[in-house]
C-alpha positions, 0 to 999 in steps of 0.5 A: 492495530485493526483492520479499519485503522490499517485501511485508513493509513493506507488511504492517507499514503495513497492521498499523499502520493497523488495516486487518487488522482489515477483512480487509485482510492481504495487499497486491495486485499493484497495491498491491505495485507502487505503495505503496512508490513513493508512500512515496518521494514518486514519482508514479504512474499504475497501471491495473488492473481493478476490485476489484484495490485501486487505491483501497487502493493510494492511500490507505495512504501518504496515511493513513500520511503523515498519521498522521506529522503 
């Protein structure tokens, strides 16, 4: 899968979440790196610099998972 498809799954997560409605359209570096994978139910460990949107990066497959139950 590319890039651009990556990006655009991530987008229709945050869409479906409601998170554009608090300025939240388009994923980071960090989120586009870690989101897909987290979905898959791999493990990850990312480092990056503050503000970059780790936190994000974790809680949107979580709130997406839960939001399956």
């Amino acid at each position: 899968m590319n890039n651009d498809v990556i990006i655009i799954i991530i987008i229709i997560i945050i869409d479906c979440l409601g998170l554009q409605d608090v300025g939240y359209l388009i994923p980071t570096d960090i989120q586009a790196a870690g989101i897909p994978l987290s979905l898959k139910g791999c493990d990850i460990l990312g480092a990056a610099k503050t503000g970059s949107g780790k936190t994000l990066a974790f809680l949107v497959p979580v709130r997406h998972l839960v939001s399956l139950l």
